[in-house]
C-alpha positions, 0 to 999 in steps of 0.5 A, a space after each residue: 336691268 339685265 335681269 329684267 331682259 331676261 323675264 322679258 324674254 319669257 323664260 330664254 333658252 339657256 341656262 337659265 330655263 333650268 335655274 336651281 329649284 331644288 334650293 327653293 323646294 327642299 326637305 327643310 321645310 315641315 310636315 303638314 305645311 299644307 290645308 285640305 284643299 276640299 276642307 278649305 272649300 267648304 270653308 269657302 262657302 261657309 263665308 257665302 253663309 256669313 254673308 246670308 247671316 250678315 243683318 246689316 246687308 239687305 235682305 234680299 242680298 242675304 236670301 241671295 246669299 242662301 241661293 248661292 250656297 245652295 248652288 255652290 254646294 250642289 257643284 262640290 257635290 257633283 264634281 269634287 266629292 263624286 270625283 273624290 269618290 270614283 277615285 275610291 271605288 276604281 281604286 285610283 285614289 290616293 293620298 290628298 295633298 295634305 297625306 291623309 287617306 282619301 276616305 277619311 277625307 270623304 268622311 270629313 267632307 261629308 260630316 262638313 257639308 252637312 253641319 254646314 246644310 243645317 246651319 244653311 237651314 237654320 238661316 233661313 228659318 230663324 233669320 232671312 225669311 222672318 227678316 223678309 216677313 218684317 219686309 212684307 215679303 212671306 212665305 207661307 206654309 199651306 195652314 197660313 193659307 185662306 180657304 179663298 186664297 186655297 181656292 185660288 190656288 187650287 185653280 192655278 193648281 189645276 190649270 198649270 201644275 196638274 197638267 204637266 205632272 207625271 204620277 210614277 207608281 212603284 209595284 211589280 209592273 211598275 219598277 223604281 223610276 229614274 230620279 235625275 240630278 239635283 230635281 225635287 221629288 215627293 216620295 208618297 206612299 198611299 193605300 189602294 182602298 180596293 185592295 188594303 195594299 200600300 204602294 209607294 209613288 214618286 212625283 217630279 216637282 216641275 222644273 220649269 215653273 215657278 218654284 215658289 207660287 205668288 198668293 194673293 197676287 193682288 196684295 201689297 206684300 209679296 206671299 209665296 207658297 212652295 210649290 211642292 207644297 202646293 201638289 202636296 196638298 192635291 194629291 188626291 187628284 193625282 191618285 183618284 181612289 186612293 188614301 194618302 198615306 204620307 209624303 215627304 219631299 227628297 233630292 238626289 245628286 247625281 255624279 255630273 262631271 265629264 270625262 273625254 279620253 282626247 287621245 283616243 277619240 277622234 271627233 271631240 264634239 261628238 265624244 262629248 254629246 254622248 258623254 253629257 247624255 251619260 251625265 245625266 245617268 251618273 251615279 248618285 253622290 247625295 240624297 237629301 231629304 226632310 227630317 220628317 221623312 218616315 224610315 220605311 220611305 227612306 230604306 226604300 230610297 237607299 236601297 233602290 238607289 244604292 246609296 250608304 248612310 253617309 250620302 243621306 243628309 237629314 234637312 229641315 225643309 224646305 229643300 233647294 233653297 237655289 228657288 231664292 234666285 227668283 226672288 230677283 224679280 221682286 221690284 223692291 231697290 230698298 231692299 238690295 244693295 245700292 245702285 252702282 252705276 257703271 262707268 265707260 272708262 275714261 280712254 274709251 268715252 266719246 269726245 262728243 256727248 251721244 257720240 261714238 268712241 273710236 276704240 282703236 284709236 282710244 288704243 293707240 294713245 296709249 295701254 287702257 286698262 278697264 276694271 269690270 264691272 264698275 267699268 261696262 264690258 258692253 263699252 270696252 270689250 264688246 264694242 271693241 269687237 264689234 267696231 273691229 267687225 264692220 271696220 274694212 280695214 280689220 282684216 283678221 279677228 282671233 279670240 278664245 271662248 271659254 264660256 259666254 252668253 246664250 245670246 252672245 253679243 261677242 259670238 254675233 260680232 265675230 259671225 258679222 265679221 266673217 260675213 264682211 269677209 274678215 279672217 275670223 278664228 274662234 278658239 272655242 272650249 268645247 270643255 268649259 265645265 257645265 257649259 259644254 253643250 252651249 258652247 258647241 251649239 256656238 262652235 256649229 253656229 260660228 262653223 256655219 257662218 264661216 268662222 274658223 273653229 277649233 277647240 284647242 290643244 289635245 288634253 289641255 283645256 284653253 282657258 286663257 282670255 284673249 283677243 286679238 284684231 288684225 289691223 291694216 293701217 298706212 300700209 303696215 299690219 298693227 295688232 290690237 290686243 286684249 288680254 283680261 282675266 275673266 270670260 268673254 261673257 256679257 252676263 257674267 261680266 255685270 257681277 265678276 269682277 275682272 281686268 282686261 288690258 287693250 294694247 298696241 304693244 308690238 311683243 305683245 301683238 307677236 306673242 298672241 299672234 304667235 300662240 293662236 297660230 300654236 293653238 291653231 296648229 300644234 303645242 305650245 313651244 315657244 317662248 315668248 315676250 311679254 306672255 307667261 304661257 302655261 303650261 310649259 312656261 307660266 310656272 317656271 316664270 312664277 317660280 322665278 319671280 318669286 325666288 328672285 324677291 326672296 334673293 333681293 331681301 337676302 340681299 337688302 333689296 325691296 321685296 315684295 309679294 302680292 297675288 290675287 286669285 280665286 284659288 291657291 293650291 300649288 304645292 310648289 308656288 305654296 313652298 316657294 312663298 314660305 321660302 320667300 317668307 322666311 327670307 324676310 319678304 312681305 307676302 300678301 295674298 287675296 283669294 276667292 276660295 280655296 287656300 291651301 297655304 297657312 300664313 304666320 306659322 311660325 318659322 315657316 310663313 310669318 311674313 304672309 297673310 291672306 285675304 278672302 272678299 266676297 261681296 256683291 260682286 265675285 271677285 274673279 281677276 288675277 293679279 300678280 305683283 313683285 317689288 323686283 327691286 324698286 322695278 315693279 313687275 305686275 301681272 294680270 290674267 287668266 291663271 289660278 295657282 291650281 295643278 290644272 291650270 299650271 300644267 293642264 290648261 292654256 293659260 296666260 298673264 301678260 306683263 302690264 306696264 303704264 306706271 299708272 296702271 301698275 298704281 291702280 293695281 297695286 292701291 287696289 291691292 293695298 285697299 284689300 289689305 288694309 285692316 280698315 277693310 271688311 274681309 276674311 283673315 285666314 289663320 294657320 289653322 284653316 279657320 278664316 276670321 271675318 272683320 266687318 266691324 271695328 272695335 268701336 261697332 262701326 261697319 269697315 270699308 266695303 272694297 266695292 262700293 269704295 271701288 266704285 266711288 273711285 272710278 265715279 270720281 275719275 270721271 268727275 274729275 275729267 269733266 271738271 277738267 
């Protein structure tokens, strides 16, 4: 058990913060041992398409899908190929982790993404929207339309299209407007009748209305027209006196990504306002446009916008399939994924039916462990702040936000407790990726009502999720913690899935005390009990732990290695698994997303093999699980194994320790990789296999549904009880 002392310890000073890495990462192990990390994304997101092309799913859930993807590749675009590509144009760039020049990479990336477009495109032509059909939900083009349906159409046309519409004319007094990221526009070109001239004009399709317009409101099914083909087709209102030449429909997308220099600027939120008014001027990364699109349209587009060929991608329409999201407001259950029914978990429901559960004494009896979403945030979490905001024994709240809701429930409990005179600090993360404007309207809110705001470390983002609640009690201080695997979100937490653990563990309660008053004040130095802290100790941690099975299966030892992530890229944690690997150690991964490792390569990796689950929930938590020689050490947190969060983010796991919290985790893990269960197996060569059905044609075990039958029948099992 010494060993074990020593990784409860977090890493000592002494000589064992310097253990021997070189033995782990050496030169014996073969080239090309990695896959591109940008390839392996798209490779990603065409899963999300095979969900969409799934016809055993609902359909509703398989047009969801298409949106998904749609969104997803619109992120890739704006952050990872604009990134990609400024790096090119500064000269900054250099070779990707797999070795190959950045603009080959970029070649790749964008040949990829466009064959991926088009069988997006395919998908939703040949496959959801006739399925749809076949559920009496149509989408029509303006010929399936009556001359009484056009009719109608003309009048909501007129009454809330035409009015915000804003016709922009292209000619010597009227320059190239400004085409902002990821709107849909119609290019038209038209002839002035006066003088015989053609003239080119742009027309924004209208962001805040209805993407796709209801016809025939009254019917039993649901038909839709797009909106852009509804202005199409009432241009002449637009241009009085003029003929209609052509129209085609296009879509930039622009560079959306920000950058702050922390060390130079002396007022962050202010530094980041103007940098997200920059944003919306970045430069242009992609246009998409119809493949009707004439080529004098499209020269005119390319050049005005200063773009290359290789940026334009060529669609079948329509474009932006993102619109599908609306179609969540269709009433129809028959044609979505069964209804589950969360569950309050069993440590934290009320004695007494309609009564209150008191959380912190539900904590006290003992660790409680809650898997969102089959178990409720808004039972767990939420009520966890909220209970300790109108307790008068709470004296201090502390807690990390990275991303969280527009109407924050958490955000409201924490303002509530500092007007009842609590201590409050909230640790916002003012560079949370696309939400930095909602989280600094938070920060101003949360500054006004007396909470303590501070946002973090220089150069380090604090994605860690944790919370922290001061308690006074018999005259004595007792710390309440809660440290989980995904964001403090109310929303978000209905369809990620996540773990979080509540605790009364004094080491715990000392290292989160501890590391906010770091965060507080200044950097992460210390070491600490029962928290792997990134980024000075959380990958030393992970290399030891990972180096230690490979020693106890040289030495006959049980040996075992599991990790769920959303991503897994780390040059360093990838070696160290083929080290373990190739000294006979089981190693299972489960990932999201990105997945630069190959498994069963031979020589190197045949003892791992990687998992990939999507499904109606994003798989969001991290799990990270060793044998440790019969003494199982398991894991959860906030950290994937990426470059930025090992060594540029705060991040923490923390150690969970009830044997049947580390058996719920670990028959988790072993459900996910049983091949009776549908899933993605990955191959050495980076192409992912999907398993959905077995030899004999009958669908495997959905990882969800079987989840949420479990956490049904523990309760059931209760009641009996």
């Amino acid at each position: 058990m010494i060993e074990h002392e020593v990784l409860d310890t977090g890493l000592d000073d002494g000589e064992d913060d310097d253990f021997e890495l070189n033995e782990v990462f050496d030169s014996e192990l073969p080239e090309g041992r990695y896959l591109d990390r940008e390839l392996s994304w798209l490779a990603f997101n065409q899963r999300v398409l095979e969900l969409a092309e799934d016809p055993g799913l609902p359909v509703l859930e398989r047009a969801n899908f298409l949106a998904i993807f749609a969104s997803n590749l619109d992120e890739f675009f704006m952050v990872r190929v604009a990134g990609l590509r400024r790096r090119i144009l500064t000269g900054l760039a250099v070779p990707t982790n797999v070795g190959r020049a950045p603009q080959e990479v970029l070649a790749d990336i964008s040949g990829e993404a466009h064959r991926l477009q088009l069988r997006h495109a395919h998908v939703w032509t040949a496959e959801v929207k006739p399925a749809l059909a076949d559920a009496g939900i149509d989408f029509l083009g303006w010929d399936d339309v009556s001359e009484e349906e056009r009719a109608d159409l003309y009048r909501y046309f007129q009454e809330q299209v035409f009015p915000v519409l804003t016709p922009l004319a292209v000619d010597p007094a009227h320059p190239f407007p400004y085409i902002s990221g990821l709107s849909l526009n119609l290019a038209i070109r038209i002839r002035n009748a006066r003088t015989g001239r053609q003239e080119f004009a742009r027309i924004k399709v209208p962001p805040m209305l209805p993407r796709f317009v209801r016809v025939g409101a009254e019917s039993d099914r649901f038909r839709f027209l797009p909106l852009e083909d509804l202005i199409a087709n009432n241009l002449a209102d637009l241009f009085p006196g003029m003929e209609i030449l052509d129209h085609h429909t296009f879509r930039l997308t622009r560079n959306e990504d920000v950058e702050v220099e922390e060390d130079e600027t002396e007022n962050l939120i202010q530094a980041l306002e103007a940098e997200l008014l920059r944003r919306r001027f970045g430069p242009p990364i992609r246009l998409e446009v119809t493949d009707d699109m004439d080529e004098l349209t499209l020269d005119l587009l390319i050049d005005e916008l200063d773009i290359t060929e290789q940026q334009v991608h060529r669609l079948p329409g329509p474009l932006d399939l993102r619109g599908l999201f609306d179609l969540g407001r269709i009433d129809r259950p028959d044609l979505r994924y069964p209804l589950h029914v969360p569950v309050t978990a069993l440590a934290f429901q009320p004695a007494e039916q309609n009564g209150r559960a008191d959380l912190f004494a539900a904590i006290r009896k003992g660790d409680v462990l809650v898997h969102h979403p089959y178990e409720p945030f808004a039972t767990s979490v939420q009520a966890f702040l909220e209970q300790a905001a109108k307790d008068p024994h709470v004296l201090a709240i502390k807690q990390t936000l990275y991303r969280t809701s527009g109407d924050s429930p958490i955000v409201q409990a924490l303002i509530d407790a500092a007007e009842a005179g609590k201590q409050v600090l909230a640790l916002v993360e003012v560079k949370a990726r696309f939400d930095e404007s909602n989280n600094i309207a938070w920060a101003r809110k949360l500054e006004k009502a007396g909470v303590h705001v501070v946002y973090g470390l220089v150069g380090l983002k604090t994605h860690a999720k944790l919370a922290l609640v001061i308690r006074e009690e018999d005259g004595t201080l007792r710390s309440y913690a809660h440290i989980g695997t995904g964001n403090y979100n109310p929303k978000t937490s209905r369809i990620y899935e996540d773990f979080g653990l509540f605790t009364i563990n004094e080491q715990v309660g000392r290292d989160l005390i501890r590391l906010f008053n770091e965060l507080s004040g200044y950097a992460i130095e210390k070491k600490f009990k029962r928290l792997l802290v990134a980024p000075r100790h959380l990958r030393k941690g992970l290399l030891r732990l990972i180096d230690r099975e490979r020693r106890n299966a040289l030495d006959g030892k049980p040996a075992r290695i599991r990790i769920k992530v959303n991503s897994m890229v780390d040059e360093q944690i990838i070696d160290a698994l083929y080290r373990a690997s190739q000294a006979g150690v089981p190693v299972e991964i489960w990932v999201r997303g990105i997945c630069s490792l190959k498994p069963g390569v031979a020589g190197m990796s045949e003892m791992i093999t990687v998992r990939s689950i999507l499904g109606r929930y994003l798989e969001h938590s991290r799990i990270f699980s060793f044998a440790s020689g019969g003494d199982p050490q398991v894991f959860i947190g906030s950290a994937d194994m990426m470059h930025r969060n090992l060594d540029r983010r705060i991040e923490a796991l923390v150690r969970v320790d009830a044997p049947a919290h580390i058996k719920a985790l670990e028959d988790l893990f072993t459900l996910a990789m049983s091949d009776g269960t549908s899933s993605w197996h990955l191959q050495g060569d980076g192409e992912w296999m999907r398993h959905s059905v077995s030899d004999s044609g009958k669908r495997l075990v959905d990882l969800q549904d079987r989840t949420m039958t479990i956490v049904t029948r523990r309760r059931r099992a209760r009641v009996v009880r």
